[in-house]
C-alpha positions as CSV (number, residue, x, y, z in Angstrom):
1,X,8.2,-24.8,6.6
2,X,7.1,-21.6,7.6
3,X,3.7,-20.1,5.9
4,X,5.4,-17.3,3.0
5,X,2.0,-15.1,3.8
6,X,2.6,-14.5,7.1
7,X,5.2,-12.1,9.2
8,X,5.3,-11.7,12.4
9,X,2.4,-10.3,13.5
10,X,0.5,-10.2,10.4
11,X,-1.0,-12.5,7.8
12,X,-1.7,-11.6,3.8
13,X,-4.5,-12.9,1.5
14,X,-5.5,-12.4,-1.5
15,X,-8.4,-10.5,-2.8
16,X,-12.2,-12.2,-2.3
17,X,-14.5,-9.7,-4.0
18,X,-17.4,-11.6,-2.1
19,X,-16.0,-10.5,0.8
20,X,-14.0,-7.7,0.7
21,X,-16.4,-5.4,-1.3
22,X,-17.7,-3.7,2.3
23,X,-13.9,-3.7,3.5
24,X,-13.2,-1.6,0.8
25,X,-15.4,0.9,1.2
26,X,-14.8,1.1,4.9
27,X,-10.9,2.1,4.4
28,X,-12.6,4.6,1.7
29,X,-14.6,6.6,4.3
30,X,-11.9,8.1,6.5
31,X,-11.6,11.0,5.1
32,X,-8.2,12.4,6.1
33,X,-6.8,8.3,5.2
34,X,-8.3,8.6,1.6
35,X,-6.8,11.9,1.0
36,X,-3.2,10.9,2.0
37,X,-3.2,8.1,0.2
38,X,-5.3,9.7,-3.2
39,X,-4.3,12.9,-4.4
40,X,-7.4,12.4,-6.6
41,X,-10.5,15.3,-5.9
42,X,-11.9,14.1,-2.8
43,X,-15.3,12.5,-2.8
44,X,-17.6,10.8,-0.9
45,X,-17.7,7.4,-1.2
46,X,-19.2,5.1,-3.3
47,X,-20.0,1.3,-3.9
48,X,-18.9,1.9,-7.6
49,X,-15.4,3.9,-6.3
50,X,-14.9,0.6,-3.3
51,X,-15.4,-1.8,-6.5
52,X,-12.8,0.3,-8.5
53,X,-10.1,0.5,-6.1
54,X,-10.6,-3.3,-5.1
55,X,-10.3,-4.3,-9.1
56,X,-7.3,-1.9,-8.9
57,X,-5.6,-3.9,-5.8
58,X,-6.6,-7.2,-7.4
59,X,-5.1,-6.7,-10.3
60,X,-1.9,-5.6,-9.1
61,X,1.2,-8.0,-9.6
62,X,0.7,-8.5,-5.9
63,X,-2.6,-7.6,-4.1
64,X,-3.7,-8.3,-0.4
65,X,-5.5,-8.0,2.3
66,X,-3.4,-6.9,5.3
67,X,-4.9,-9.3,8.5
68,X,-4.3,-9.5,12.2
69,X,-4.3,-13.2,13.4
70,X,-8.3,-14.1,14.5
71,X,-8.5,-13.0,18.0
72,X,-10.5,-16.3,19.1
73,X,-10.3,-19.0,16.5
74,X,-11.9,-20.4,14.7
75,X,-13.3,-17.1,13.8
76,X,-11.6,-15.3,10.3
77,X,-8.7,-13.0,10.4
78,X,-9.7,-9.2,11.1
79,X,-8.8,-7.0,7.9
80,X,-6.8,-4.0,8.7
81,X,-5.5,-2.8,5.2
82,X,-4.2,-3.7,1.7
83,X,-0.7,-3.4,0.1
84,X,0.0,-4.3,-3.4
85,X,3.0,-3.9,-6.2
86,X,2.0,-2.6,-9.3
87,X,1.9,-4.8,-12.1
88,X,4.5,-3.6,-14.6
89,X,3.8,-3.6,-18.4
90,X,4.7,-6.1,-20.9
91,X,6.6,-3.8,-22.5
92,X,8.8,-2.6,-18.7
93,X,8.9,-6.2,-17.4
94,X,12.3,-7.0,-18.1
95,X,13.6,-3.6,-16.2
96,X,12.2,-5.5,-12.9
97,X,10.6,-2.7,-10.8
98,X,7.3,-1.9,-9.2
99,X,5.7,0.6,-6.8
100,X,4.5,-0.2,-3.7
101,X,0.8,1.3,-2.3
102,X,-0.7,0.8,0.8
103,X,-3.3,1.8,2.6
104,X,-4.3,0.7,6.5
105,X,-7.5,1.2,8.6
106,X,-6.7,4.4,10.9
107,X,-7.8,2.8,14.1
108,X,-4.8,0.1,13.1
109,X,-2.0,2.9,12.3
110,X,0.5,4.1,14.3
111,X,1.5,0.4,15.5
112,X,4.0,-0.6,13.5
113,X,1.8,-2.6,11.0
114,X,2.8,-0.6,8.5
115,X,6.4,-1.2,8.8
116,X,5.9,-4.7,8.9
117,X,3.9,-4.9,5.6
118,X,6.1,-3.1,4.1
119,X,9.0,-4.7,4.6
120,X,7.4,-8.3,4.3
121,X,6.0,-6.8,0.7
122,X,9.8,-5.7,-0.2
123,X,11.1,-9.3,0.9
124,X,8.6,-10.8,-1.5
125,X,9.6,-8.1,-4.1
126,X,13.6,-8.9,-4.4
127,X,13.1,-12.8,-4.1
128,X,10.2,-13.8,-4.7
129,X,9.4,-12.0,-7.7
130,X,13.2,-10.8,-8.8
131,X,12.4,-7.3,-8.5
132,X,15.3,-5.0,-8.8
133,X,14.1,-1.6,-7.8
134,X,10.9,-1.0,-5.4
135,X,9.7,2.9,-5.4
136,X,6.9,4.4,-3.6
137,X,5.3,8.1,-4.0
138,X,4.1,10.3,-1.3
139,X,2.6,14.0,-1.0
140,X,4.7,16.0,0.6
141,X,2.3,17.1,3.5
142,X,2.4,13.7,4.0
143,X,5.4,13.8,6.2
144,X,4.8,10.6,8.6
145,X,4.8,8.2,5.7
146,X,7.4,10.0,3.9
147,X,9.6,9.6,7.5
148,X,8.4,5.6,7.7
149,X,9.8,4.9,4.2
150,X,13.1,6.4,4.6
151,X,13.6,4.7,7.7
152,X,12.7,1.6,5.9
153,X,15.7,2.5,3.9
154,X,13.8,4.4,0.4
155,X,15.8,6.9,-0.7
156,X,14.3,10.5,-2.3
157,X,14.9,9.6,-5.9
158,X,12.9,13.2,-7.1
159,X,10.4,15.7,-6.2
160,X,7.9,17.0,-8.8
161,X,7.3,20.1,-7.8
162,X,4.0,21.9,-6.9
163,X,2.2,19.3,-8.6
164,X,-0.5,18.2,-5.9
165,X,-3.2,21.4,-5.1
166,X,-4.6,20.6,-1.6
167,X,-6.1,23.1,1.2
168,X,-5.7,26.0,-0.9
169,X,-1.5,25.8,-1.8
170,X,0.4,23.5,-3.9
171,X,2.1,20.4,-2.6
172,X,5.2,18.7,-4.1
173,X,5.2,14.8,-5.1
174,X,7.9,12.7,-4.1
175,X,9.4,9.8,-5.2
176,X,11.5,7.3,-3.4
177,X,13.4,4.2,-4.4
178,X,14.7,1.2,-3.2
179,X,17.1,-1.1,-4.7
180,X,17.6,-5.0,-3.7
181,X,21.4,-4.1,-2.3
182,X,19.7,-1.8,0.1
């Protein structure tokens, strides 16, 4: 049997707040990375923001660690990124969708792992957890993750106009969507 956490070139753990704390302030300090993937006011980090966005990940309905393989066993994994589904309401539960985040180290992007987390996360999504419907958001100066989603097969499902204020001019939000029959 094949291990469920792995794809091909990547492996995905859970959450170890013993460990991870200084992980997650390390993908915080890039600060081009944090503002593609936060449209919140940018700020420098801090060991109280790392702890929030790791609680935020862990708490998810599916939170991890994004790993390469351990270059030279029996040395640990090397921790490029996280990816998590939100966790949907008591209330929304029976409608089956989530949102996808993710968020990867930027000496690690631009090879693909990306693409392969996402569509390992998406596979665990539809049947694993039963999801029906996956969506994602993106900013729309964000235009290289907006072009890796749709080739992953999201669809624009709407645009909320003007609603992101970044370098001095307003930015749309866009929403995409992915259903299991996709």
């Amino acid at each position: 049997m094949t291990d469920p956490f792995r794809s091909q070139r990547l492996l995905y753990r859970l959450v170890d707040p013993e460990v991870d704390e200084s992980f997650f302030r390390e993908l915080q300090v890039d600060p081009l990375a944090q503002r593609n993937s936060n449209p919140r006011v940018p700020k420098p980090p801090s060991k109280k923001s790392g702890l929030e966005y790791m609680k935020g990940v862990e708490d998810s309905l599916l939170g991890l660690i994004i790993c390469l393989p351990s270059p030279e066993p029996p040395s640990e994994p090397v921790s490029i990124g996280t990816i998590h589904l939100s966790q949907p309401t008591p209330d929304m539960v029976h409608h089956r969708f989530t949102f996808v985040g993710i968020n990867i180290l930027k000496r690690y992007q631009g090879q693909g792992y990306g693409s392969e987390a996402i569509k390992w996360i998406l596979e665990w999504a539809f049947n694993s957890a039963g999801m029906h419907r996956v969506g994602i958001r993106v900013a729309e100066y964000n235009s290289g993750a907006r072009r890796l989603y749709e080739k992953l097969g999201f669809k624009q499902e709407g645009v909320t106009r003007e609603m992101l204020w970044r370098d001095g001019r307003w930015w749309d939000d866009i929403q995409l969507g992915i259903l299991y029959r996709e």
